[in-house]
C-alpha distance (Angstrom), angle and dihedral (degrees) to the residues before:
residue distance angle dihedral
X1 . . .
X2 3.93 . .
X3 3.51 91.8 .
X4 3.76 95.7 49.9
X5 4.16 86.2 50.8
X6 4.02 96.5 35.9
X7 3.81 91.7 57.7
X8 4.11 111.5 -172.2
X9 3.76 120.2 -99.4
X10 3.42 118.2 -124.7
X11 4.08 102.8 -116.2
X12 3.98 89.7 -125.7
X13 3.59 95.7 61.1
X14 3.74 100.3 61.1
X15 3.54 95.6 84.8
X16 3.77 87.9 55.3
X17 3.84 92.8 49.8
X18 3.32 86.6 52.5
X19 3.22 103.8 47.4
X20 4.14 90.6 54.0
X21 3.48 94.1 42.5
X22 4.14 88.7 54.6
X23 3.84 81.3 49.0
X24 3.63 105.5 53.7
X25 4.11 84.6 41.5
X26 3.89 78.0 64.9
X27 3.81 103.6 45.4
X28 3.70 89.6 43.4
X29 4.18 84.1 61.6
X30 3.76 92.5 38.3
X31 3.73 102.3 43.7
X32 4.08 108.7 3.9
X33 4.38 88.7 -162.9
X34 3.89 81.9 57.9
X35 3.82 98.7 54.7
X36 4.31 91.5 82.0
X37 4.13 80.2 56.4
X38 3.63 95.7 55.2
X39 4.21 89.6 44.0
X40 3.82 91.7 50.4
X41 3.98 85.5 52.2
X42 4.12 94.9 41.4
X43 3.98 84.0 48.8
X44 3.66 96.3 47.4
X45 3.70 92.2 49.4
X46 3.77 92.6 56.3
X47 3.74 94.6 48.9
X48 4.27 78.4 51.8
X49 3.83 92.3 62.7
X50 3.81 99.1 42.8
X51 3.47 109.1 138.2
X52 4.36 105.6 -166.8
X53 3.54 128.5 -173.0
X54 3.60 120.2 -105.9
X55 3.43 140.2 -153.4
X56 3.84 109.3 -133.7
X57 4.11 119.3 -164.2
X58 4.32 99.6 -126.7
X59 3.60 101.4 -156.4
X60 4.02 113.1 128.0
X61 3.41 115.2 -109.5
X62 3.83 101.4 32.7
X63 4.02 114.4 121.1
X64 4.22 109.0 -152.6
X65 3.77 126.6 -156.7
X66 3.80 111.3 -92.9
X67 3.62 89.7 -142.5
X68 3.52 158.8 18.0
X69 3.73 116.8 -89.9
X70 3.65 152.3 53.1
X71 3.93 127.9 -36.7
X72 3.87 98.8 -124.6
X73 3.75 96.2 168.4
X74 3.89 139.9 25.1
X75 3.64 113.8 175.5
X76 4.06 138.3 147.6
X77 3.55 110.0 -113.7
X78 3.50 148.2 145.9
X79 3.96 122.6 -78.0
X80 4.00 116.9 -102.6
X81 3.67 104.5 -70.2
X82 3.87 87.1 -135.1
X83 4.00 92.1 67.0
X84 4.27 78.7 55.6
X85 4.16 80.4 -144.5
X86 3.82 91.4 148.8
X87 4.01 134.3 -94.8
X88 4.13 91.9 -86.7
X89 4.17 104.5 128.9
X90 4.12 116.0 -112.0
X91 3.41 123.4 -176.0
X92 3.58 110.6 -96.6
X93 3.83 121.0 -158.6
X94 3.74 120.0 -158.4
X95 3.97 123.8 -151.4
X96 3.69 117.9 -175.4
X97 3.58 121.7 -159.3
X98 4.12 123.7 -155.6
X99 3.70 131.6 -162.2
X100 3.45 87.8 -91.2
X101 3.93 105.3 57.6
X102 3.83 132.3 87.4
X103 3.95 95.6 -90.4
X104 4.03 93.2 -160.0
X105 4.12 107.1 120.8
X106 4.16 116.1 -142.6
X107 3.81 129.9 -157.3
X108 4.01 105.0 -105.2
X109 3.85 93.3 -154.3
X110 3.80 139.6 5.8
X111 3.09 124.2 -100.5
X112 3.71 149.3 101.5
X113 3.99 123.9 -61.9
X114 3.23 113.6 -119.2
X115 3.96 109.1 176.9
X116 3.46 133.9 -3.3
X117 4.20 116.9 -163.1
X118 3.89 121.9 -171.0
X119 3.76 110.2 -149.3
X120 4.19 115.5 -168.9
X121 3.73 109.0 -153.2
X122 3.78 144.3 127.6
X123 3.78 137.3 -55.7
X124 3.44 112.1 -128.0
X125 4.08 120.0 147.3
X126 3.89 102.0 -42.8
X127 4.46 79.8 -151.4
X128 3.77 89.6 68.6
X129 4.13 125.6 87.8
X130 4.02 85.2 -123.7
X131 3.40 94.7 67.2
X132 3.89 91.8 71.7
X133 3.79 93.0 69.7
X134 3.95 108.1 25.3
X135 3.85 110.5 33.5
X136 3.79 120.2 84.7
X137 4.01 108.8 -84.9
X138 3.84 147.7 174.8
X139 3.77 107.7 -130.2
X140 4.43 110.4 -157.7
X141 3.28 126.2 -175.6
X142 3.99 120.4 -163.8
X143 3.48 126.5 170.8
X144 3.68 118.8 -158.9
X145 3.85 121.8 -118.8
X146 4.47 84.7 -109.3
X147 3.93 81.7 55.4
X148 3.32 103.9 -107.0
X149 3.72 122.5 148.8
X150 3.68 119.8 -126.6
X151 4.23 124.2 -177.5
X152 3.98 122.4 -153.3
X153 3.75 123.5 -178.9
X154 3.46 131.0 -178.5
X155 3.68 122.3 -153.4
X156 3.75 128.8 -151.4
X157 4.15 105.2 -147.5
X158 3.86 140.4 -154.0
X159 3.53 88.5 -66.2
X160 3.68 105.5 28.8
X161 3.79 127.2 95.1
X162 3.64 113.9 169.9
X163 3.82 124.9 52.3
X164 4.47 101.4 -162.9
X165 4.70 104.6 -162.7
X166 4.01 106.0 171.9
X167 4.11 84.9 -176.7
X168 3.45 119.6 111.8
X169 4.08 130.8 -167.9
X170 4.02 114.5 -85.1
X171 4.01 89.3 24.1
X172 3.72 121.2 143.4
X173 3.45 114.1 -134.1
X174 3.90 137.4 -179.6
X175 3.97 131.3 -137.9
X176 3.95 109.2 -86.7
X177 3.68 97.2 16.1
X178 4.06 115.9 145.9
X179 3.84 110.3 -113.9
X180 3.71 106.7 176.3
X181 3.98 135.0 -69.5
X182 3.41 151.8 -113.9
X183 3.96 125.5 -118.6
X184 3.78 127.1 -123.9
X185 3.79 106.8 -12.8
X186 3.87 128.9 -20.3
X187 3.52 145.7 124.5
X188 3.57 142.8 -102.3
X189 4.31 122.3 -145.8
X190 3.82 122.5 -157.1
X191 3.73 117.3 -171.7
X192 3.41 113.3 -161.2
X193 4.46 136.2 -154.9
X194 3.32 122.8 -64.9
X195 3.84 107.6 -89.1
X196 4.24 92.1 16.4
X197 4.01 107.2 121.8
X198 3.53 126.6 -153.2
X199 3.76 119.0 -96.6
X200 3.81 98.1 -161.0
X201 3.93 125.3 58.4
X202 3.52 131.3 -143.0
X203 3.75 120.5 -72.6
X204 3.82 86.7 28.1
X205 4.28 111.5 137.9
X206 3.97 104.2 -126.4
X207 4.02 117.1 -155.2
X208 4.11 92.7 -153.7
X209 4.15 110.6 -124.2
X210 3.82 89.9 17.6
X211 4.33 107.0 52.3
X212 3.99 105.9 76.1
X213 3.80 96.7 -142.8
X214 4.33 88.9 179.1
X215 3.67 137.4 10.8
X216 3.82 119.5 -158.7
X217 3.71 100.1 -161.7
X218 4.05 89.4 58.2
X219 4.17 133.7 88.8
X220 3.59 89.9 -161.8
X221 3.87 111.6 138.1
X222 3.86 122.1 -124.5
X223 3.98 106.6 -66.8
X224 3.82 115.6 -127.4
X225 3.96 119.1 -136.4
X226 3.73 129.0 -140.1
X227 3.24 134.5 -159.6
X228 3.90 104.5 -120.0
């Protein structure tokens, strides 16, 4: 029970806590009826920066959403032009991520990484198609130990500015796994195998490292969603 109430913080949101609990300190000696704003803020950015445990399904083949959110786009489309991996369509699936969700990105399959690209760029609506080609991203590259080539992206959005990736090339890493994350809104892109569908829809709520978004071992056609 206390750990399912005391949720871990994510170690790069300290600062942040910090910093709005050292500001609502001040308002409170400024402005005393302000002091319940600057609590409401310090609270909301600790629930930000939780970091919960997750319970991951292991078998091989299985591809997890990265992150918590909402699939706002699933479309076939070319791999980032960065990764130079050719103009041949994947399936891309698109999570976005409010203010409101768990903002701590997961690996969605073991494997090895094999390139990681940092693209600057703008910071436009992380919801819209645009943002896959012209905000700031982190480009990652795994390929899974049957050889299979798998693209995440992460996304910094209208509000976010800082993108954190603790992977580096030639690591191991396992299904579920936290990886980094991005601050105050964004999204996160997986592009999956030639010939893999999706296994969510869009408007479906992901729960990142727990929500199997593709299987590779399956011949099951691209489910449909509706709204119940």
């Amino acid at each position: 029970m206390f750990e399912r109430i005391f949720v871990p913080i994510a170690r790069e949101g300290w600062p942040f806590i910090g910093i709005f609990a050292v500001a609502s300190v001040i308002l409170a000696i400024v402005a005393e009826p302000l002091d319940w704003i600057g609590a409401v803020l310090t609270l909301w950015c600790v629930y930000f920066f939780r970091d919960p445990a997750r319970v991951t399904p292991q078998r091989e083949g299985l591809i997890v959403s990265p992150a918590d959110g909402v699939v706002e786009m699933i479309a076939d489309v070319a791999p980032p032009a960065e990764l130079a991996l050719g103009s041949e369509p994947r399936t891309r699936v698109s999570v976005f991520m409010n203010v409101f969700d768990c903002h701590v990105n997961r690996i969605p399959i073991a494997g090895e990484i094999k390139r990681l690209i940092y693209v600057p760029g703008r910071f436009v609506n992380a919801a819209l198609d645009k943002a896959s080609e012209e905000n700031e991203r982190q480009l990652v590259e795994l390929e899974t130990s049957s050889g299979k080539s798998i693209i995440f992206v992460q996304i910094a959005g209208l509000v976010a500015r800082r993108i954190v990736c603790r992977l580096g090339e030639a690591q191991t890493v396992g299904t579920g796994e936290r990886f980094g994350l991005i601050r105050f809104g964004s999204r996160v892109d997986v592009y999956l195998p030639a010939g893999v569908e999706p296994l969510v829809a869009v408007g479906q709520r992901c729960v990142s490292a727990e929500t199997v978004i593709a299987d590779l071992a399956s011949n099951e056609p691209a489910r449909q969603g509706a709204v119940q």
